[in-house]
C-alpha positions as CSV (number, residue, x, y, z in Angstrom):
1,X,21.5,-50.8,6.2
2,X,20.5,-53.3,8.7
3,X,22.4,-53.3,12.0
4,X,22.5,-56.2,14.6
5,X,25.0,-56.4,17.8
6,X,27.4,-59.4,17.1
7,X,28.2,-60.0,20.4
8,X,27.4,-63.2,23.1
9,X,26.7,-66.9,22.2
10,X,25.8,-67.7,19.0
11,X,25.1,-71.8,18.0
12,X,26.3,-72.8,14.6
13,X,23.0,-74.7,14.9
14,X,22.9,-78.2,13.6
15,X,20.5,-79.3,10.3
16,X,18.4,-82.6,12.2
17,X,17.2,-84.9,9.4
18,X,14.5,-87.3,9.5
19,X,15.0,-91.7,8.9
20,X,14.1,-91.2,5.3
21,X,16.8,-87.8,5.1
22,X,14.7,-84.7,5.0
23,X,14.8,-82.1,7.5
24,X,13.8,-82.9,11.0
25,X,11.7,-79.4,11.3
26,X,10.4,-80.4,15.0
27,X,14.0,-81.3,16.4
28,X,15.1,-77.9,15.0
29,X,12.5,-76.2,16.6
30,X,12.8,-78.0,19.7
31,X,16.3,-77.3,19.8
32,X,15.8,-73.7,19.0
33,X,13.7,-72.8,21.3
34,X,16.0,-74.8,23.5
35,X,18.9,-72.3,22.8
36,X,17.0,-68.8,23.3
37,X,15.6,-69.9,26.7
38,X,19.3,-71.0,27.4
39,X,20.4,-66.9,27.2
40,X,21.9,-67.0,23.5
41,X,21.6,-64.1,21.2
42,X,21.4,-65.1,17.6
43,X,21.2,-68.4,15.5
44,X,23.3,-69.5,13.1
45,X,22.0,-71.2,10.0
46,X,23.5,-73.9,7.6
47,X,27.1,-73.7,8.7
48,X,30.1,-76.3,8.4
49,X,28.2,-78.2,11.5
50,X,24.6,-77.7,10.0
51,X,25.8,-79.6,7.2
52,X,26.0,-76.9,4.3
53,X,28.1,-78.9,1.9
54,X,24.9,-81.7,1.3
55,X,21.9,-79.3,1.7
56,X,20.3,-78.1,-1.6
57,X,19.2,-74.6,-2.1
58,X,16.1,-74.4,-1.6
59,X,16.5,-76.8,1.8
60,X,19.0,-73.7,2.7
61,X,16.0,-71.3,2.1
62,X,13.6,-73.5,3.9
63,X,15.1,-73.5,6.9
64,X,16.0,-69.6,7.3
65,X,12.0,-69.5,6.3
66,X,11.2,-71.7,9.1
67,X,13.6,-70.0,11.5
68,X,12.8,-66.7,11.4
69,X,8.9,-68.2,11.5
70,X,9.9,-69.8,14.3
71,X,11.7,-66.6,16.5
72,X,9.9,-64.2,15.5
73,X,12.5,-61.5,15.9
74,X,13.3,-62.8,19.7
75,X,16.9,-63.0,18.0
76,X,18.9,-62.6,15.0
77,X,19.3,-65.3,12.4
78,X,22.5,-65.3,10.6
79,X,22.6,-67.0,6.7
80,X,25.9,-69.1,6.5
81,X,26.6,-68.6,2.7
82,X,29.5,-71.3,1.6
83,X,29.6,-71.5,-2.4
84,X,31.7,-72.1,-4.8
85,X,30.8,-69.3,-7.4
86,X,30.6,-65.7,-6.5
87,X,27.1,-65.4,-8.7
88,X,25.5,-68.1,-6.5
89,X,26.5,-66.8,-3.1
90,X,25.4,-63.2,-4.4
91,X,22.2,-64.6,-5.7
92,X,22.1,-66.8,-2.0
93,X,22.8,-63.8,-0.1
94,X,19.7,-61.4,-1.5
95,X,17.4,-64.6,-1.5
96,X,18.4,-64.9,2.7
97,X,17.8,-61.1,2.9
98,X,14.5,-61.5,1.2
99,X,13.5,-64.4,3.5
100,X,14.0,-62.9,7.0
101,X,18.0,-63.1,7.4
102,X,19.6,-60.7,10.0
103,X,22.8,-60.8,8.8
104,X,25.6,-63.2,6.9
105,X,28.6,-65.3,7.6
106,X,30.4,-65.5,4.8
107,X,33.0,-68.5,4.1
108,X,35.8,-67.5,1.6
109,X,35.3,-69.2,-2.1
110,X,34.5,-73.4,-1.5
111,X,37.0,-75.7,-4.0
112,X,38.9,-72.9,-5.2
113,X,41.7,-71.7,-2.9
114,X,41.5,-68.1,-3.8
115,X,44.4,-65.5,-3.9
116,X,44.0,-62.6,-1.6
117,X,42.9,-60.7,-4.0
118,X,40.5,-62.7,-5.5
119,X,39.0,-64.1,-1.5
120,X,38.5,-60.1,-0.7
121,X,37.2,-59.4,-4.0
122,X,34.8,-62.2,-3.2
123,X,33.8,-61.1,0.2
124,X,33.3,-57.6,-1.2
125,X,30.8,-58.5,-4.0
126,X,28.4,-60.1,-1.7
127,X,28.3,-57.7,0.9
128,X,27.7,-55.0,-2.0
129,X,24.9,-56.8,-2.9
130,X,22.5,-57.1,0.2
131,X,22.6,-54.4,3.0
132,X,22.6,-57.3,5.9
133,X,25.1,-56.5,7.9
134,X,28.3,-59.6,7.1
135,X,30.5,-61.8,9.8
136,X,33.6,-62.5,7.6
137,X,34.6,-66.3,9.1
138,X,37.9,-66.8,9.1
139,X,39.1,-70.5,9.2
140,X,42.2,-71.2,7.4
141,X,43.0,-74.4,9.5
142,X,39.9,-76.0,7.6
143,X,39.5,-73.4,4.7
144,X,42.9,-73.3,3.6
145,X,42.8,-69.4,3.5
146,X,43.5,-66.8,5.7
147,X,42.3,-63.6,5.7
148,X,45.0,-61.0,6.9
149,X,45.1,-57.8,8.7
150,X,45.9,-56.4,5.4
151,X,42.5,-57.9,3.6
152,X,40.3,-56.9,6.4
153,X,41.9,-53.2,5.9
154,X,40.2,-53.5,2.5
155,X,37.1,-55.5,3.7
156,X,36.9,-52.3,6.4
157,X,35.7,-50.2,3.3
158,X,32.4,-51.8,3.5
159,X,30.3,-50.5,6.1
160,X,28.2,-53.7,6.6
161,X,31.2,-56.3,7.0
162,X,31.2,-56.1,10.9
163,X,32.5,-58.8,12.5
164,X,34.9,-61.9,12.1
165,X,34.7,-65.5,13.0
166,X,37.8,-65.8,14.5
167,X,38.7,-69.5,13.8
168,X,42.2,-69.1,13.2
169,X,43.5,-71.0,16.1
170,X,45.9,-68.4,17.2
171,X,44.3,-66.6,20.4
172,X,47.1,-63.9,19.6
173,X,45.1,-63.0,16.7
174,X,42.3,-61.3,18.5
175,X,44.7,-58.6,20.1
176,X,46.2,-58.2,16.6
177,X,42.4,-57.5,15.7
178,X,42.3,-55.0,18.4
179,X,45.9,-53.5,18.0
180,X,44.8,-52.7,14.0
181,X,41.2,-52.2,14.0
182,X,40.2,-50.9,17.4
183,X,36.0,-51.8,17.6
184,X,35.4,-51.7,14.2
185,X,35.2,-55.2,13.5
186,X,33.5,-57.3,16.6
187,X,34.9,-60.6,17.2
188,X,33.6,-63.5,17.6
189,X,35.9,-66.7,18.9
190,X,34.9,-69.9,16.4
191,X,36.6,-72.6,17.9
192,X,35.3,-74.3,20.8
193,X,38.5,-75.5,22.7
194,X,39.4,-72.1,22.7
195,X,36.6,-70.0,23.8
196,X,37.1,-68.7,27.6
197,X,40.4,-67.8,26.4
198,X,39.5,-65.6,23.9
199,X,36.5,-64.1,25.3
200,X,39.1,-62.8,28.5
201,X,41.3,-61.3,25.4
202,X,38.5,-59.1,24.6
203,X,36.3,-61.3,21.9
204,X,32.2,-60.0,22.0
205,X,31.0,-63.9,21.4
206,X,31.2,-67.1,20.5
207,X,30.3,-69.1,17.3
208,X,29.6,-72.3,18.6
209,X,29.4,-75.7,18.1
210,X,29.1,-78.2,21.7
211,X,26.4,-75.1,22.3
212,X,23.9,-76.9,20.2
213,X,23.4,-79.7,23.1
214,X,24.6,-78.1,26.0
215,X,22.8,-74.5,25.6
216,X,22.5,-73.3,29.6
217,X,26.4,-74.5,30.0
218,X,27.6,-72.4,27.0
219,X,25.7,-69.4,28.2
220,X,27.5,-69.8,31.8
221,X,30.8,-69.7,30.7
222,X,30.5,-66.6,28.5
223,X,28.5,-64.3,31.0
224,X,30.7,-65.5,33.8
225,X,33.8,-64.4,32.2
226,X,32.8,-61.6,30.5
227,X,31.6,-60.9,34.1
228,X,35.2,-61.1,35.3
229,X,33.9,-64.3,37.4
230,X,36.9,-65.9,35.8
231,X,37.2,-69.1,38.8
232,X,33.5,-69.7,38.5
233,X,33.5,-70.1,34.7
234,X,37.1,-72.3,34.9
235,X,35.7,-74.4,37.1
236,X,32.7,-75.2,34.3
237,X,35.0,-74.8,31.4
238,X,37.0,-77.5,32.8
239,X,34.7,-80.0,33.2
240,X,33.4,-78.9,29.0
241,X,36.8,-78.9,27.7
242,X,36.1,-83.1,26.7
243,X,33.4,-81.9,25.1
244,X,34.3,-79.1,23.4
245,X,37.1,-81.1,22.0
246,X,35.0,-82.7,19.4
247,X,34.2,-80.0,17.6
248,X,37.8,-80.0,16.0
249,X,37.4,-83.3,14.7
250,X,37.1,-84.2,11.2
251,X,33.6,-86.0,12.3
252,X,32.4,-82.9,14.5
253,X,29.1,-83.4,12.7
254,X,29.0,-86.9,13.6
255,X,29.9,-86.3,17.4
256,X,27.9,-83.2,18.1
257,X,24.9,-84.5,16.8
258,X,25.2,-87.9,18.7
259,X,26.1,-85.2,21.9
260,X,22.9,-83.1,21.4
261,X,20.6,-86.4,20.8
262,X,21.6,-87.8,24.6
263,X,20.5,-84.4,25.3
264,X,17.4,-84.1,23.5
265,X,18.3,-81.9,21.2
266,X,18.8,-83.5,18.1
267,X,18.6,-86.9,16.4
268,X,21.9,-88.8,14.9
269,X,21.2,-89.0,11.4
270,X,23.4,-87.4,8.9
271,X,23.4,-86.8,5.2
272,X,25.4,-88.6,2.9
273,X,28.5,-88.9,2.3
274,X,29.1,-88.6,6.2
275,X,27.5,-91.6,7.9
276,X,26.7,-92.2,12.2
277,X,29.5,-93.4,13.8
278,X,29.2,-96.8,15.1
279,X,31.3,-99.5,16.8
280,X,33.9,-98.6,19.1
281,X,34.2,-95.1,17.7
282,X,30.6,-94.7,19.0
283,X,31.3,-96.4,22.3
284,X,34.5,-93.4,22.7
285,X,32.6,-90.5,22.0
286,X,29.7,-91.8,24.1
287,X,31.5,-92.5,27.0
288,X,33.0,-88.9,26.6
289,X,29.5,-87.7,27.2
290,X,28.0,-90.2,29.5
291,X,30.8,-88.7,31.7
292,X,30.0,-85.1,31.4
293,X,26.3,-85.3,31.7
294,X,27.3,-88.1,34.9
295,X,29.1,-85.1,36.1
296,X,27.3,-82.2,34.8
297,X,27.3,-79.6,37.1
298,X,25.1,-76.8,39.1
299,X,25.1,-73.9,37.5
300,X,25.6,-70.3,39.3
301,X,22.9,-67.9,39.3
302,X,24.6,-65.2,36.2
C-alpha cells in the first residue's frame, strides 16, 4: 500500500481555463510551482474550488497527468474524486492511481444524500479498490452529510483511509477526533476562516482554499503556530481573516480566482454555469483584496 504524511498546507488548487474554456495548463503550472516554492507539501486536484462539478473525465485525468509531470514527486498529488455513482468513482479512483495519484480525497455520494450506511459503504468500496492511501472530506455544511465518530469507527477497518478533511465547522470536532481515535486518522482543518484555530487543537494541515493566491502567507501561519509562535502567526492571521472569508461563500470559485489573478496566479474565467462576477459585487471583493495586498505584510523568517 502506498503511504504519504497528510500533514502541513495543502491547496485545494484551482482549475484556470483559457477565453475559449479549456484548461489554462501554463497558469496551473505557474501557480504550482508557485505553491511548492511557497513551503506546501502536497497538491490537491479537482476539488469543490478546482471546479469538479463542470470538468469532464478525461479533463480530470489530464490534469493529474500534467501534475504529477509537472512535480515530479517534489510532493504528493491528491485526486479529489466527487461522483455520483459508486462504479464511476471506483473506476475514477484506479484511473488516478494509474496516472501518478498519491493519494484520494473522497467526497461522500454527489445528488444522493446517502444514509450512513450507504455513505460508509461508499467510502469503503473505493478505498478497496486502489491501494492509495484516502482523506475522507467531511463537509456536511455543503454536502449535507456528516460522517460520525461512529462511521469513521467503521471506515478505521481500512488501513488506507488515513485522514479527514475536517470541514465540519465545529473546531470541537477535532478533539472528539483525538478523544476517539488517538493518531490513527490525521486531520486536516478544511475551512479557511478556521484554520489557526484548529491547527492549535492539534490538526496536522490544512486543506486550503485563499492558499491558491497567497502561497508564502498560508505557509507562515501554519509553521508559526505549529511552532508555538502563536502572537507572530495572530498578527498575520488577522490581517488574512478578510480574505479567508471568501472561501465560505457560495461564489468561492468566483472570488478566489479573481484573488489569485491580482496575484498572478490565476486568470478569472470560470466554467459554466458559474460566471465572473462583475459590477459592484466585483468592485466588493476587489476592494477586499486591494486592501490586503495594500497592507500585506513582512513575513518572519520560519
Amino acid at each position: 500500500m502506498s503511504t504519504m504524511k497528510w500533514q502541513g498546507v495543502l491547496p485545494a488548487m484551482l482549475t484556470p481555463f483559457t477565453a475559449d474554456d479549456t484548461i489554462d495548463f501554463a497558469m496551473f503550472e505557474k501557480n504550482v510551482k508557485a505553491q511548492v516554492a511557497a513551503g506546501i507539501e502536497g497538491v490537491i486536484l479537482a476539488g469543490s474550488l478546482g471546479e469538479v462539478s463542470t470538468l469532464e473525465y478525461d479533463e480530470k485525468i489530464a490534469l493529474l497527468k500534467f501534475a504529477a509531470d509537472t512535480l515530479k514527486g517534489a510532493v504528493p498529488v491528491v485526486m479529489n474524486i466527487a461522483e455520483q455513482s459508486t462504479r464511476v468513482a471506483v473506476k475514477l479512483a484506479q484511473d488516478a492511481e494509474k496516472n501518478g495519484a498519491n493519494g484520494l480525497m473522497v467526497l461522500p455520494p454527489m445528488r444522493y444524500k446517502a444514509d450512513d450506511a450507504e455513505t460508509v459503504e461508499y467510502f469503503k468500496t473505493i478505498a478497496a479498490g486502489v491501494s492509495l492511501p484516502v482523506m475522507i472530506y467531511n463537509n456536511p455544511v455543503d454536502y449535507k452529510i456528516e460522517v460520525t465518530l461512529d462511521m469513521f469507527e467503521e471506515l478505521a477497518k481500512l488501513s488506507n483511509i488515513q485522514a479527514v478533511k475536517e470541514s465540519t465547522r465545529d473546531v470541537t470536532n477535532v478533539t472528539r477526533m483525538r478523544n476517539r481515535f488517538g493518531d490513527r486518522f490525521s486531520i486536516l482543518c478544511g475551512v479557511d476562516t478556521l484554520f489557526m484555530e484548529e491547527v492549535m487543537l492539534g490538526a496536522d494541515g490544512i486543506v486550503g482554499g485563499l492558499v491558491d493566491a497567497f502561497p508564502a502567507e498560508t505557509v507562515a501561519i501554519f509553521k508559526l503556530t505549529k511552532a508555538g509562535r502563536i502572537r507572530e502567526a495572530l498578527d498575520i492571521y488577522r490581517w488574512f481573516l478578510p480574505l479567508l472569508e471568501l472561501d465560505i461563500h457560495p461564489k468561492l470559485v468566483q472570488y478566489i480566482k479573481l484573488a489569485a489573478t491580482q496575484t498572478g496566479l490565476s486568470t478569472e474565467y470560470v466554467r459554466a454555469p458559474r460566471k465572473a462576477i462583475t459590477g459592484a459585487e466585483r468592485e466588493r471583493v476587489l476592494a477586499v483584496i486591494s486592501k490586503a495586498m495594500a497592507g500585506r505584510p513582512a513575513l518572519p523568517a520560519l
